[in-house]
N, C-alpha and C positions, 0 to 999 in steps of 0.2 A: 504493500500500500504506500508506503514511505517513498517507492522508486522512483513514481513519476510526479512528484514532487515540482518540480521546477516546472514541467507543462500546468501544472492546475495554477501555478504562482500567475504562470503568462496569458491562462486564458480569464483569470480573474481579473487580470491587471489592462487587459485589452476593453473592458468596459468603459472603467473612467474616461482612458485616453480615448475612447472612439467620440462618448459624451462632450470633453473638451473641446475635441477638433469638430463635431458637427456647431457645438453654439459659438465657437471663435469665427466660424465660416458664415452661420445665418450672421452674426456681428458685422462682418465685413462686408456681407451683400454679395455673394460670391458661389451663393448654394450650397447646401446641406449633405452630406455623405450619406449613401446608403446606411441602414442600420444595421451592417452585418455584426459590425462589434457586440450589440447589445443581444442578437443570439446566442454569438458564441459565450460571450458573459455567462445567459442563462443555460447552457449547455454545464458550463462549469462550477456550476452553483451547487448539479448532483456530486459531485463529488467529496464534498466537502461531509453528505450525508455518511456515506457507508463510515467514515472515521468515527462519526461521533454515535452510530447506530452502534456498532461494535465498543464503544470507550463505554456506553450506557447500559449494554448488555454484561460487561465483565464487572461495572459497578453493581452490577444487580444481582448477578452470581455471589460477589464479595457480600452485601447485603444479607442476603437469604442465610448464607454460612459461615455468617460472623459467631464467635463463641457465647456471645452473646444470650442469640436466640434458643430459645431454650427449644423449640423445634423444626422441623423440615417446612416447608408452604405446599399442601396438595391444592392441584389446580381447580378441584373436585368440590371443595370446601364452598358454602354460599358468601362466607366472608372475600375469598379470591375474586369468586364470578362477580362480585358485586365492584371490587376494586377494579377487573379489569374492565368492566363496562365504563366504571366510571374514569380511568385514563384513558381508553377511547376515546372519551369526547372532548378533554382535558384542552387537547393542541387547535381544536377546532375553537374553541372558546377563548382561546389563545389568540388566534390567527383571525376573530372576530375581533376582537378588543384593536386589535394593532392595526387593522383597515379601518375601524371606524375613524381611531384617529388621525387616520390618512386624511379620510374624507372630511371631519369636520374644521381639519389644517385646512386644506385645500378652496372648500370653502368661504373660510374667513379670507384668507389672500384675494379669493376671487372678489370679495364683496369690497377689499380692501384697494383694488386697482379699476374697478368702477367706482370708487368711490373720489379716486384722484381723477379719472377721466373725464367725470361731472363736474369736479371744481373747477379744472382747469380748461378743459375741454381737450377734444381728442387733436384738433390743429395743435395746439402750444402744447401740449406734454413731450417732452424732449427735445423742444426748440427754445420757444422764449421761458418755460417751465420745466424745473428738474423733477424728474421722478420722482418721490420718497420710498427710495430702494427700503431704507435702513426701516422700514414700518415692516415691508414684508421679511426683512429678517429676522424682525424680532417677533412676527407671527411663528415663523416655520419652529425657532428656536424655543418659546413658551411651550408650543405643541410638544416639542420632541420631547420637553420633560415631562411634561402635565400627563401626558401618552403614555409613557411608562409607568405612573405610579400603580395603574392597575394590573396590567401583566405582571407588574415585579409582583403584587402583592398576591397574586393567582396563583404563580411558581412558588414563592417563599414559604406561603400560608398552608398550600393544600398537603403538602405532608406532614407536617406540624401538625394540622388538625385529627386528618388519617390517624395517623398513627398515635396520637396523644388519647382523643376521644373512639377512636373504634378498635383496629388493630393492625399488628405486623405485618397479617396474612393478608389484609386486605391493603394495607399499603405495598405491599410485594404486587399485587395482583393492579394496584396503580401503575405502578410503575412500568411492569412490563405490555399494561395496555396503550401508555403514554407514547413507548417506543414501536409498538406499530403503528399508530396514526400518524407518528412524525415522518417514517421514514415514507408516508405516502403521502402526505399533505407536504411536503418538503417536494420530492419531487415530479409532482403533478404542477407545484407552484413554479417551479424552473421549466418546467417543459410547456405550459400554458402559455404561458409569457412569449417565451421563444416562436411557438406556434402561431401566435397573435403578429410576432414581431414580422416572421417571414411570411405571413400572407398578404402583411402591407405591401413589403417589398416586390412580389412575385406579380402581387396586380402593376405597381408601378413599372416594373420591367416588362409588359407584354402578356401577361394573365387574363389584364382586364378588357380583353377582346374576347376572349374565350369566358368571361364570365358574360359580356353582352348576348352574346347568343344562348346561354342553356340559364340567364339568370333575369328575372325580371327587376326592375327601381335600380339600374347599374349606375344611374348618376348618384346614389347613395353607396353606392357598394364600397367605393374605396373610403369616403369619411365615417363609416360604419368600421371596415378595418383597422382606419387610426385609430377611432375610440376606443377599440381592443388595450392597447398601449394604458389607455388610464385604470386599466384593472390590473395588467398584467403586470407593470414595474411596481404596485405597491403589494404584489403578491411575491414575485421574485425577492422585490427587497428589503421589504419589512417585514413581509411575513415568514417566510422561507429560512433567510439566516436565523434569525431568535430563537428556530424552532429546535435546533442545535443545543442552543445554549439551556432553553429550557429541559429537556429531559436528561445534560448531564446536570445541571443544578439539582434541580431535585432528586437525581441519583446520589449524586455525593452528600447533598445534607440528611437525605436518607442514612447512608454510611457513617454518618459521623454523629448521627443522633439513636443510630439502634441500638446499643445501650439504655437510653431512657425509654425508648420507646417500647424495649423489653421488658423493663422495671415497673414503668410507670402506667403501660400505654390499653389500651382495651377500659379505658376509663367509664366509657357508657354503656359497658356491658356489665360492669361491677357493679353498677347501680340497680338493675335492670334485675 
């Protein structure tokens, strides 16, 4: 896995610079580069998955067979089934949180640069009127943190709770439901993208002849393709990478908290 290392470096690293070089060029008035960069980008977004499917899988292993637990996890048990259902749905609730707050970033800016295009009007904005860049930075940057406060606190909290209020087995049985849905919502998220990415491309190169004849509304077809782009980059890149980071988080603080969660944990069933 380690080997081809340096190609996954170069095909992540071809997204930025494709991004640069198309907005330096619409800058200059000079035309826009195909978007091949940003496929190959989303090509190389799966890779990143099998690392951390497999780093999340040997945390889980270590988990289950810490010296800790006072027993084995049968998959059979209604505590597991109930945990694996409930990491199932974990990354997708995940992966909602982190688009919405795409969307209602996205939003505010938009309301934010009609809102300078009505003051100033659309003639004098970048002539006798300067932009006010520095207002949409300081939208995007509010978002980016105000955005994570609830993913972080989704990831942080739900094995904590798992494990403190119900039990081991059923946080076992999280955990490894969390690592299937990511490794599919991860790369359905890269390959969607990419999908969207080259059907813009393909009509623009000579497709969209071949779509006039077998496709009806073809004067929509291609800005129906661009719009693909406004789902598919906050999927590749907001939702896709995180999804990573979420299932070894809560793997490791698993790891590092079953000890208490042996000791302590099955708390609403003591009651009960």
């Amino acid at each position: 896995m380690l080997s081809p290392i340096a190609t996954r470096l170069a095909i992540d690293a071809s997204g930025p610079l494709g991004d640069n070089a198309e907005g330096i060029a619409m800058m200059a008035s000079i035309g826009a580069p195909e978007d091949a960069d940003n496929t190959t980008a989303a090509i190389g977004k799966e890779f990143a998955i099998e690392s951390a499917a497999l780093v999340s899988i040997a945390l889980l292993g270590a988990f289950v067979n810490r010296p800790a637990m006072s027993s084995s996890v049968d998959v059979l048990t209604p505590k597991v089934i109930v945990g694996l259902i409930m990491g199932s749905w974990l990354p997708y609730c995940f992966s909602a949180m982190t688009m919405g707050s795409v969307g209602r970033a996205g939003f505010k800016m938009a309301l934010e640069v009609r809102e300078q295009l009505l003051r100033f009007g659309p003639e004098h904005i970048g002539v006798h009127e300067k932009p006010n860049y520095a207002r949409c930075f300081e939208i995007a940057t509010e978002a980016s943190f105000r955005g994570t406060i609830g993913p972080c606190a989704l990831v942080m909290l739900t094995p904590l709770i798992i494990g403190t209020a119900f039990s081991v087995e059923m946080l076992s049985g999280l955990l490894a439901g969390s690592v299937g849905s990511v490794v599919q919502i991860a790369i359905s998220a890269s390959k969607t993208d990419g999908a969207w990415i080259q059907a813009k491309e393909d009509i623009k190169a000579g497709a969209l002849e071949y779509a006039k004849k077998h496709c009806r509304g073809e004067p929509t077809l291609l800005r129906i393709a661009e719009s693909g782009k406004t789902i598919g980059d906050p999927r590749k890149d907001t939702s896709g990478p995180p999804l990573h980071i979420l299932i070894q988080l809560m793997a490791v603080e698993s790891l590092v908290l079953a000890p208490f969660f042996a000791t302590h944990g099955g708390l609403l069933f003591k009651f009960l």
